[in-house]
N, CA, C and O of each residue as an XYZ file, in Angstrom:
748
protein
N      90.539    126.108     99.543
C      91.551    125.673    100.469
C      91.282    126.270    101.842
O      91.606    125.649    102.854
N      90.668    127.520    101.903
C      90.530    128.085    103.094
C      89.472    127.147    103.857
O      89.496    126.799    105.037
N      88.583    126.850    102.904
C      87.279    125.781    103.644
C      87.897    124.690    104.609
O      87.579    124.185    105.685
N      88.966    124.568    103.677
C      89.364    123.156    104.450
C      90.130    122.961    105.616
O      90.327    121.960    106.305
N      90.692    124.640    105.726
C      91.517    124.598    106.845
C      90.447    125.056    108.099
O      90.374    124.533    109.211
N      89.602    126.256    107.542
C      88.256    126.317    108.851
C      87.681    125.306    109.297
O      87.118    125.175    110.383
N      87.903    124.041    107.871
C      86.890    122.690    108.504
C      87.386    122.312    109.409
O      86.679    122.152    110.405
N      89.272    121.896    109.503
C      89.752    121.379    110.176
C      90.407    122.190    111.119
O      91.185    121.493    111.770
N      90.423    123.590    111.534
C      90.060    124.364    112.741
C      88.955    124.151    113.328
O      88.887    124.472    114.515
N      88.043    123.686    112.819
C      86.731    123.869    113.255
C      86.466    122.226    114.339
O      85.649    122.153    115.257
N      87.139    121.403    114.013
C      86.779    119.870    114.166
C      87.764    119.844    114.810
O      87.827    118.749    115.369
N      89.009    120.772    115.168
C      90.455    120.267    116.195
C      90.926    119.421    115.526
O      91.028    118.381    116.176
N      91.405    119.302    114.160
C      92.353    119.061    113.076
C      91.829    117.063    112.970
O      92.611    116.188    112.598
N      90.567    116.848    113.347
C      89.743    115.596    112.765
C      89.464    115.866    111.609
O      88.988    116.910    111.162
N      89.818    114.718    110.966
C      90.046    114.832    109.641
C      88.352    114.451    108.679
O      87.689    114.866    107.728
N      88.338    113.263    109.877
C      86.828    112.172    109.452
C      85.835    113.970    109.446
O      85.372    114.730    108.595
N      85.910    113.931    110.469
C      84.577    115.425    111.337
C      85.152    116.395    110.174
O      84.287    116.601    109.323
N      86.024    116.856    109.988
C      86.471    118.119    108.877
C      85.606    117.543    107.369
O      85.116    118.416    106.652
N      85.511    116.577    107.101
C      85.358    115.987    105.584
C      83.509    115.887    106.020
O      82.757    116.174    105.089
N      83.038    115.611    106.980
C      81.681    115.424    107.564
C      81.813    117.168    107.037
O      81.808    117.340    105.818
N      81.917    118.287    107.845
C      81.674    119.069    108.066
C      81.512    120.061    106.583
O      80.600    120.874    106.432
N      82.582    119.798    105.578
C      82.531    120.077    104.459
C      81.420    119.348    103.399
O      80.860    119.848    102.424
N      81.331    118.190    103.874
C      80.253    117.525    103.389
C      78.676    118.490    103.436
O      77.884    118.825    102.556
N      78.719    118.653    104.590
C      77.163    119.383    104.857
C      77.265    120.530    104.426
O      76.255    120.929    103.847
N      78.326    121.409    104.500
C      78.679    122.828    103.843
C      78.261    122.680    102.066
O      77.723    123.554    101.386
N      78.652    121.447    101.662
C      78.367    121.506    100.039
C      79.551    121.429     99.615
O      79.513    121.657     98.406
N      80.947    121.161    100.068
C      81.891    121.799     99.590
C      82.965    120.422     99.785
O      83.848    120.338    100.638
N      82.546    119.180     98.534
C      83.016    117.759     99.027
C      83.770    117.652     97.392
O      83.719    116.568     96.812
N      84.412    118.775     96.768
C      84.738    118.519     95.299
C      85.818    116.832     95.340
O      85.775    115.793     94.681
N      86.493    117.221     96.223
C      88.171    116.235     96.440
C      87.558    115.152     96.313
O      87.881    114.446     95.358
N      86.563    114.716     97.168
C      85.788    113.329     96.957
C      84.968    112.883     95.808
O      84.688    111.779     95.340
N      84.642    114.255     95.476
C      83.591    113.975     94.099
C      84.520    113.501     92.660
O      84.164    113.058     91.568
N      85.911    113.840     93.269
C      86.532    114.158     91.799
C      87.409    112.825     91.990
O      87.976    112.583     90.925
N      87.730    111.831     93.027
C      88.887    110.879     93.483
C      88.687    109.825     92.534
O      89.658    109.070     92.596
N      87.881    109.457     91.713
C      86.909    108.498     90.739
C      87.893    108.978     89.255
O      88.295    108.326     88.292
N      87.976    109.930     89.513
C      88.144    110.432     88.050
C      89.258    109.763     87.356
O      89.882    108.953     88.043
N      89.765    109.989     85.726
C      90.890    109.024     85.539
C      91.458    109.910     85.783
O      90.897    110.869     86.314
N      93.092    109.923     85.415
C      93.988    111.020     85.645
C      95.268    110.693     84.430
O      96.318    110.065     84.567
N      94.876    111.175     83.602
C      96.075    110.443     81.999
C      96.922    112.062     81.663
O      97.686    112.170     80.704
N      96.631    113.217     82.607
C      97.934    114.206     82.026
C      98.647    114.339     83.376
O      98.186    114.075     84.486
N      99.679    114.730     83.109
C     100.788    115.425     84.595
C     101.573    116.068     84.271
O     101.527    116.901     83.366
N     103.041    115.613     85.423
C     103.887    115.746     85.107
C     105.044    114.544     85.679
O     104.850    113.900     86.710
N     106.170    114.397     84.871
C     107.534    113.992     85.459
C     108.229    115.102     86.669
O     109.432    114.940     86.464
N     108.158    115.714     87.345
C     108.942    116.377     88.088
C     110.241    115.574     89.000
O     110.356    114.610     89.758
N     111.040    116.563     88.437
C     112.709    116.244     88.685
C     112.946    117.124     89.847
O     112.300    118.171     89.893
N     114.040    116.761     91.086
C     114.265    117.382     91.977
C     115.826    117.097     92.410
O     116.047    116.016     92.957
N     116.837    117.933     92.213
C     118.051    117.695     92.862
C     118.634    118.522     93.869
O     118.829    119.718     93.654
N     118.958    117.918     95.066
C     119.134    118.809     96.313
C     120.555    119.660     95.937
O     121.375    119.301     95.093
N     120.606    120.431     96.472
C     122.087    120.829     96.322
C     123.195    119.814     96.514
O     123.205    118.940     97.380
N     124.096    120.028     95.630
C     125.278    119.257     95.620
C     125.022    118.177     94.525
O     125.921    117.713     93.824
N     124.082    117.922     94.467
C     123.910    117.066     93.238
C     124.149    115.250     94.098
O     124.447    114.177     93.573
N     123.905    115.545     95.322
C     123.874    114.107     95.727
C     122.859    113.464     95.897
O     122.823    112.236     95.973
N     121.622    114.448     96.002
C     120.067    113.094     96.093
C     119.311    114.305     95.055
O     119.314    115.527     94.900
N     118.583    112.884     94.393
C     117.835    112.912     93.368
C     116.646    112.865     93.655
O     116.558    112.830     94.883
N     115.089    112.832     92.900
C     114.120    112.739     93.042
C     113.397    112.694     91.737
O     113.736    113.616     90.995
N     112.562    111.945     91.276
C     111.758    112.061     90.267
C     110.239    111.244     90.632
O     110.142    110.050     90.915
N     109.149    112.200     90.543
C     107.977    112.060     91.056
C     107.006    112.317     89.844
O     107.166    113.238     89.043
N     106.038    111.451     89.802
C     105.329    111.133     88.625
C     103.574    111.789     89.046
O     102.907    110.944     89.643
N     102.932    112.980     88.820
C     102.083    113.538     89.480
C     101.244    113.407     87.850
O     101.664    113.677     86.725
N     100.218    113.000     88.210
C      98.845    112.754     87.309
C      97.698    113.839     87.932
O      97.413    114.202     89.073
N      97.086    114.231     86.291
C      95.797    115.333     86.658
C      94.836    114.880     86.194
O      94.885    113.651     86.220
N      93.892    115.291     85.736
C      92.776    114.594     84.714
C      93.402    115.994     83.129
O      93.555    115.546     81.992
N      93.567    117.012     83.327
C      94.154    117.667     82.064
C      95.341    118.428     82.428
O      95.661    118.906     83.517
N      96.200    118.453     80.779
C      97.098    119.240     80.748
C      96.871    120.709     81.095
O      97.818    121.433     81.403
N      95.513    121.179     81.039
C      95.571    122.849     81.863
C      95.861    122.566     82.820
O      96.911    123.038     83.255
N      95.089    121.663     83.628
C      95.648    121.604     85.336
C      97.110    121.882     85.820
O      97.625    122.593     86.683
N      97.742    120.593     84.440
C      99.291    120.387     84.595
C     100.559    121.622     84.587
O     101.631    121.778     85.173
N      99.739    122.390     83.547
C     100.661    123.471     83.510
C     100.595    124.478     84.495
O     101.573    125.221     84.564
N      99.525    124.693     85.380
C      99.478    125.651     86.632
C     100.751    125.747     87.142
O     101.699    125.062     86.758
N     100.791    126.652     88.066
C     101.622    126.970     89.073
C     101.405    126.363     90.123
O     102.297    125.889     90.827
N     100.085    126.296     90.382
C      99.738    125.254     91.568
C     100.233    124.124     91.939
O     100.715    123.642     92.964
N      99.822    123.541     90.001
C      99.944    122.390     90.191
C     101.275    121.652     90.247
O     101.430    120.621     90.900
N     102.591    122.464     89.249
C     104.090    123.062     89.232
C     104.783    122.984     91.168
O     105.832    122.547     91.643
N     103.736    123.551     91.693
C     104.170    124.022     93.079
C     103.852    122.380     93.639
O     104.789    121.582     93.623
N     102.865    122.063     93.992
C     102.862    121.032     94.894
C     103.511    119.810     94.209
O     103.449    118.751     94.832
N     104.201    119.819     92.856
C     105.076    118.907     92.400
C     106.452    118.671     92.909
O     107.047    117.595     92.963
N     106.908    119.976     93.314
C     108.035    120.220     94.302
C     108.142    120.184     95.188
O     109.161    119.639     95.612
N     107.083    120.786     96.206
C     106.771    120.245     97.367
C     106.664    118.226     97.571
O     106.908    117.530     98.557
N     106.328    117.951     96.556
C     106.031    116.709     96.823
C     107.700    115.627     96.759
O     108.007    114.747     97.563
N     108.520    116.102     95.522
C     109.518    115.775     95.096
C     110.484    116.118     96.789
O     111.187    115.285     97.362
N     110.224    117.536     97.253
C     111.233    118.056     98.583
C     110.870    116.898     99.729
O     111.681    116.493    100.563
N     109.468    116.439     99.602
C     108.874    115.774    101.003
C     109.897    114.273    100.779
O     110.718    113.781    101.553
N     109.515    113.882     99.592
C     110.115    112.132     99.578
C     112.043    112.551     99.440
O     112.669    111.591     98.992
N     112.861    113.708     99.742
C     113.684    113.880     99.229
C     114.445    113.662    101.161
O     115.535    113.259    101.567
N     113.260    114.144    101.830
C     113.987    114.763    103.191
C     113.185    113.502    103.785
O     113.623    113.122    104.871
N     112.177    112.841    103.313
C     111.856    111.794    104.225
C     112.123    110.195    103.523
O     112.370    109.260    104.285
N     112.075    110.049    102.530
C     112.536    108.957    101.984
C     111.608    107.993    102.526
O     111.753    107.347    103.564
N     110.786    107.966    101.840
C     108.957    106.950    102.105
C     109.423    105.565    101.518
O     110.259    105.633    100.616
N     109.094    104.612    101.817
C     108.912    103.722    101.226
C     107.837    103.015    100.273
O     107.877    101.870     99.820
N     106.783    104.090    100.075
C     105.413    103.654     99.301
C     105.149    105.067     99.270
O     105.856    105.993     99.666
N     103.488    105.081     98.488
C     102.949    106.080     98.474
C     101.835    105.950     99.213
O     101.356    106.959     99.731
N     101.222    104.670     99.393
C      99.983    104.433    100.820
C     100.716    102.784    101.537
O     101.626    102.008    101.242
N      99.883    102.886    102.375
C     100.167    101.620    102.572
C      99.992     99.999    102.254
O     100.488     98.928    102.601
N      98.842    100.575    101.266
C      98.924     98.803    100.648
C      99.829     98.969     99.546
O      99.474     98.264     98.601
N     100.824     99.610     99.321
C     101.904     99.713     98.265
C     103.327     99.016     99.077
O     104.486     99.076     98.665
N     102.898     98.437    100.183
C     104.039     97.879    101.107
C     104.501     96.635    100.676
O     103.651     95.895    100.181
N     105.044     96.445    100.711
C     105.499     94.484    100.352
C     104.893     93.968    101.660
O     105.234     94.402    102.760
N     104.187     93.237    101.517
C     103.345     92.425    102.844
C     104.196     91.811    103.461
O     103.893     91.462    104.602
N     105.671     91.432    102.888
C     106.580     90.932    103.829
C     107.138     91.779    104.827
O     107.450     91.416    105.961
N     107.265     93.069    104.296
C     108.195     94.155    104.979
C     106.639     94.482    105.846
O     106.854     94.452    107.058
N     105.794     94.653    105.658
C     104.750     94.642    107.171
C     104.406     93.648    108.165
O     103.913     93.834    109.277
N     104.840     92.230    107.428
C     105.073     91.369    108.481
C     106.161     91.440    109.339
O     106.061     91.405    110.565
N     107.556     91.575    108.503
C     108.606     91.361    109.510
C     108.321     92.542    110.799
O     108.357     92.320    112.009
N     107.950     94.222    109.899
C     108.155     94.895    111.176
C     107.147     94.539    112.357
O     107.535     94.925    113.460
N     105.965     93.895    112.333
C     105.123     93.259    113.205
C     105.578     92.298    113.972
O     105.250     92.264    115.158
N     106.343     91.433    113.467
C     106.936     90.352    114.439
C     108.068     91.505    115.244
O     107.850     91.815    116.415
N     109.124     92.015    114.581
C     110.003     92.740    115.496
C     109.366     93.449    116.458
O     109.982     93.350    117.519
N     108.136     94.302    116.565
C     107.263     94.981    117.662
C     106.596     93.945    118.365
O     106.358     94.167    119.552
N     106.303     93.042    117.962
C     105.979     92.166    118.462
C     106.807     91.111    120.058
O     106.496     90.589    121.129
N     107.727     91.308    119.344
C     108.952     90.453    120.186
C     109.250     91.447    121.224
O     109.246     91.265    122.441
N     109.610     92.944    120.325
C     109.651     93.723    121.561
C     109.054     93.972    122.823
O     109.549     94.300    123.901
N     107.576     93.691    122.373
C     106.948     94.330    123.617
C     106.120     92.781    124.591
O     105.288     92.815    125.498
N     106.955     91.272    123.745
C     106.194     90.480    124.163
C     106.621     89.974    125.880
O     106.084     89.367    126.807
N     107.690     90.536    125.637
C     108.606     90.216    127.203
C     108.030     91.097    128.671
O     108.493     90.855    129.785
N     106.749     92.331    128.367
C     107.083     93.404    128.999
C     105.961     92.814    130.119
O     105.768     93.550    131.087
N     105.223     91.575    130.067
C     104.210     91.185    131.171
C     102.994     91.569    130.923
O     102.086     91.257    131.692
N     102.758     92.367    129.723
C     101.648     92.950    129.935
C     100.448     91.895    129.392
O     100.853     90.737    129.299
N      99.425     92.049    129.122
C      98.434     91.110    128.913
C      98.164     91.119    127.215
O      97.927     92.145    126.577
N      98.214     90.344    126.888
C      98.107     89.964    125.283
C      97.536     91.098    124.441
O      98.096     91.625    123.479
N      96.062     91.466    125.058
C      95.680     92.506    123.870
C      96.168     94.019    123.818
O      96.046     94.828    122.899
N      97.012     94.235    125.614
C      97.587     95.310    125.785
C      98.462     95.324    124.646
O      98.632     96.286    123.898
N      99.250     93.692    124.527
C     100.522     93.934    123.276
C     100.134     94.632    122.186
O     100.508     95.626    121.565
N      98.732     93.311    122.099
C      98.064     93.897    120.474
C      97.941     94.920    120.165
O      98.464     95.262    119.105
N      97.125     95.959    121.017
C      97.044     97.583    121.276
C      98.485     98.414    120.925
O      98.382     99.221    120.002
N     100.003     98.280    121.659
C     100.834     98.608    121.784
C     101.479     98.425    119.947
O     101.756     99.427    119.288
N     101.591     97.289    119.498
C     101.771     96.626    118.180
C     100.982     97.333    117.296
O     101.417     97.999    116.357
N     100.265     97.245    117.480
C      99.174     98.346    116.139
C      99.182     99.634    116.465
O      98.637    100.261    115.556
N      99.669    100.589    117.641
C      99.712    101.327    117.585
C     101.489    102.233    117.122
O     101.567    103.462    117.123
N     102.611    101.397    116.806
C     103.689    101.188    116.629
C     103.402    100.562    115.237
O     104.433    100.932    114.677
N     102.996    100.151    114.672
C     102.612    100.167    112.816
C     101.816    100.997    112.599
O     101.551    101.177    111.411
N     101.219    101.708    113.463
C     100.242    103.002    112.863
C     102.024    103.913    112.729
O     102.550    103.960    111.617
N     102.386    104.232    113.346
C     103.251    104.756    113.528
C     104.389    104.705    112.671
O     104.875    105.760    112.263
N     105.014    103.273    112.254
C     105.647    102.970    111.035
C     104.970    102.804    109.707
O     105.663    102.440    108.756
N     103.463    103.072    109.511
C     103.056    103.536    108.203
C     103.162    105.164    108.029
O     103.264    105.787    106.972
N     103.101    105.742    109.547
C     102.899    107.447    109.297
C     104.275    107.729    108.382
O     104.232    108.541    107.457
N     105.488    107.003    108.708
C     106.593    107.398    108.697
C     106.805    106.519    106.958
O     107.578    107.152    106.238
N     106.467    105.765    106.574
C     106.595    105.164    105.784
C     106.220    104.870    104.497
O     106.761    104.135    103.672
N     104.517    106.012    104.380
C     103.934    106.002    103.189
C     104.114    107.741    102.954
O     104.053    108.640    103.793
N     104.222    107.771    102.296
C     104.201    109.343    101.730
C     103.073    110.034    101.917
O     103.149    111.063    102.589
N     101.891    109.656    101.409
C     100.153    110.057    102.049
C     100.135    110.630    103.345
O      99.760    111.764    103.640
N     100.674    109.543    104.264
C     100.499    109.544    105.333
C     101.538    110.571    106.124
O     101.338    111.056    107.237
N     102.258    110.702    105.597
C     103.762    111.234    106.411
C     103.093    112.798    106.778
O     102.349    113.368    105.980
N     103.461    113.363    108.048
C     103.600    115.020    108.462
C     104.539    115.702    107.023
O     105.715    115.678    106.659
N     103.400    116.218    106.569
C     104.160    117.332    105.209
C     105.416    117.982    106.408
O     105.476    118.204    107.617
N     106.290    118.098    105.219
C     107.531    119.095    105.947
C     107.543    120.082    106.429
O     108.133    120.325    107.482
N     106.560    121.287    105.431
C     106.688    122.248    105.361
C     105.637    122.910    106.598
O     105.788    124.029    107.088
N     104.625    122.000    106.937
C     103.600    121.813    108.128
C     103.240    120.966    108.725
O     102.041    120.718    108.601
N     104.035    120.106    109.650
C     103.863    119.268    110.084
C     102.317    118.460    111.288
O     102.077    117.492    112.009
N     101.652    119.826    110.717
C     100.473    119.676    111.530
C      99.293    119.081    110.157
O      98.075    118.983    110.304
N     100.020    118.773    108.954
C      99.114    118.126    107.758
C     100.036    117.226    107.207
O     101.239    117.186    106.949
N      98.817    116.361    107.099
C      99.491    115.199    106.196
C      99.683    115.327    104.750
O      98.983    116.096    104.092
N     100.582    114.622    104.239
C     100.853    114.903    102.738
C      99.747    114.806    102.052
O      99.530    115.641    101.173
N      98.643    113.570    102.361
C      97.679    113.201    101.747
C      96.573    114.772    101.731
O      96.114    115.070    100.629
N      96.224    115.641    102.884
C      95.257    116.370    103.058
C      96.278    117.533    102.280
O      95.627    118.390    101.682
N      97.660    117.675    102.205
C      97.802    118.726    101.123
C      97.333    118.539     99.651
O      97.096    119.516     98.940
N      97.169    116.889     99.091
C      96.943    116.585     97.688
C      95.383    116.707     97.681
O      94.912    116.803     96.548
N      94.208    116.730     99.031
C      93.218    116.760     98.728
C      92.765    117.905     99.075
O      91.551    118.102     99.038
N      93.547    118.785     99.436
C      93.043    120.368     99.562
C      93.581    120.812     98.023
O      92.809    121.684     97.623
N      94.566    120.547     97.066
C      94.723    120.607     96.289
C      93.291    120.595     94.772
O      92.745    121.343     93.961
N      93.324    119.089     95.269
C      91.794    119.063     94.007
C      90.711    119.810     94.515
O      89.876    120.502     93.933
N      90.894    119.517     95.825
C      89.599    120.974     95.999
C      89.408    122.306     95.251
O      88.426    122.953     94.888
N      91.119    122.498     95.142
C      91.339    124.324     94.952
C      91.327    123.891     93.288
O      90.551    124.645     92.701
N      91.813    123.129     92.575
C      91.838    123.268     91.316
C      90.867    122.681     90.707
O      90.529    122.900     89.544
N      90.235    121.695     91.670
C      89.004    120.786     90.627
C      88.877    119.899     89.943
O      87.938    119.628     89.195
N      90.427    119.011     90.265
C      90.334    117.951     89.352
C      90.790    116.800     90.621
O      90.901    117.097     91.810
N      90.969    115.715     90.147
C      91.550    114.321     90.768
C      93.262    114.890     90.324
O      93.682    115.554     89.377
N      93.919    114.267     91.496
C      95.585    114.816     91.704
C      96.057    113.077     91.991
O      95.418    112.384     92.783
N      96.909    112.699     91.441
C      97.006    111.416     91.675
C      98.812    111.132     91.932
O      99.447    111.165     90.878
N      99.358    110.959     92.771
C     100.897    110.628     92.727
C     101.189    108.957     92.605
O     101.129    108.095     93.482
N     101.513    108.851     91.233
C     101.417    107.410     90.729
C     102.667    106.991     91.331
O     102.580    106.216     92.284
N     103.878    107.385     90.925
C     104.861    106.832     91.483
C     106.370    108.026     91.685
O     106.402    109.223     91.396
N     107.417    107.211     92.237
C     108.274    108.302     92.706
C     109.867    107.420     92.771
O     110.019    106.253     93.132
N     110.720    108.186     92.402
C     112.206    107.027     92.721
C     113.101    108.252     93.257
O     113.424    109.253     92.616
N     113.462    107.893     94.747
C     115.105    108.579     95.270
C     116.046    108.106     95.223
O     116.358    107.054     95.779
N     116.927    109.008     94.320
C     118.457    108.308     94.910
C     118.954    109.527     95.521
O     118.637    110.715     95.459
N     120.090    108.654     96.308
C     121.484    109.600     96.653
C     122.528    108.752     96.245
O     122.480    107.764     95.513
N     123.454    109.262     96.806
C     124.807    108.737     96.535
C     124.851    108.145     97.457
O     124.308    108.518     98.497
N     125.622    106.872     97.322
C     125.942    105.755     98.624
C     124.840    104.836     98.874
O     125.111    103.736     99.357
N     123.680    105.128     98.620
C     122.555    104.413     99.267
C     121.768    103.696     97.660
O     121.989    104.122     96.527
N     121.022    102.757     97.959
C     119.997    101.830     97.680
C     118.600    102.941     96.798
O     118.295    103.999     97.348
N     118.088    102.637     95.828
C     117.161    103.619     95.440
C     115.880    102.745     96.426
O     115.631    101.628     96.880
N     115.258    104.309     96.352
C     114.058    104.046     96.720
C     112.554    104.250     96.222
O     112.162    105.417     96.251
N     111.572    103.191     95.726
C     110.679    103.068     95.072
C     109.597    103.336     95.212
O     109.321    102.319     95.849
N     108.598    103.906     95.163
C     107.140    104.422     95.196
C     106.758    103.631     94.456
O     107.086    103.973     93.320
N     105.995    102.335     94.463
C     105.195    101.207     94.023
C     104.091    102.323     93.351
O     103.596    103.275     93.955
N     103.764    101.814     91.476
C     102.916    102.647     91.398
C     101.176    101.611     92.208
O     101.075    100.504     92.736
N     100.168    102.684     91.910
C      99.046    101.759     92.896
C      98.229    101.636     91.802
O      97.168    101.018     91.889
């Protein structure tokens, strides 16, 4: 784990250049291992205080040693706290309903079609405003809570680094009270 944070000290928190950089170091386990199947985990349950939002997150290993770690225990909660305080709508982004990425494209779309600017400026502006509503919207992608200078995804792949296996978050459901559940499409 330390590798990965010198990589990405080392590269000014580039992620592509950090994974290059570990690459040439020798030290590419996360990638070597992403292939792998993943048939043990856990169910991890999460209830905030008060008992008004729920969480249940479905974390896959390749074995039950992995599963029983502390590690692996730990970033199950962490993961359950992240979708609890951010409420993702997927776990990447092709887990989106292609409708719900169309509509928000036309709405950015409309927004910024009035502003004069020249078509591909929109285009530019539009894709850079769905980069933006996937950061916020897939769980992978989202600023971890607890460090908002890493993405959820580079905590699950500094993870298999440190333990050595493929870490897989198949799926996830929030509730609270009052509101609509929310689904983590498995992938």
């Amino acid at each position: 784990m330390m590798d990965c944070k010198k990589a990405l000290l080392e590269t000014g928190g580039n992620m592509k250049k950090a994974i290059d950089h570990l690459r040439k170091s020798g030290i590419t386990k996360a990638e070597n291992k992403g292939a792998r199947t993943t048939k043990e985990g856990v169910i991890f349950s999460y209830i905030h205080q008060g008992g008004r939002l729920g969480v249940l997150v479905e974390l896959n290993c390749e074995t039950d040693f992995v599963a029983k770690t502390e590690s692996f225990s730990e970033l199950s909660h962490n993961l359950a706290m992240q979708i609890a305080a951010t409420n993702p709508l997927a776990i990447q982004r092709e887990d989106i309903d292609q409708i719900i990425v169309d509509h928000e494209k036309e709405i950015f779309t409309e927004q910024t079609k009035d502003s004069g600017k020249p078509k591909n400026v929109i285009e530019k502006i539009v894709e850079g405003r769905m980069e933006k509503f996937y950061a916020e919207s897939c769980l992978l992608e989202q600023p971890y809570i607890k460090d908002p200078d890493r993405k959820v995804g580079d905590l699950i792949t500094e993870m298999v680094a440190t333990l050595g296996e493929n870490i897989v978050v198949n799926r996830f459901t929030r509730y609270a009270i009052g509101e609509a559940s929310s689904n983590g499409q498995p992938h």
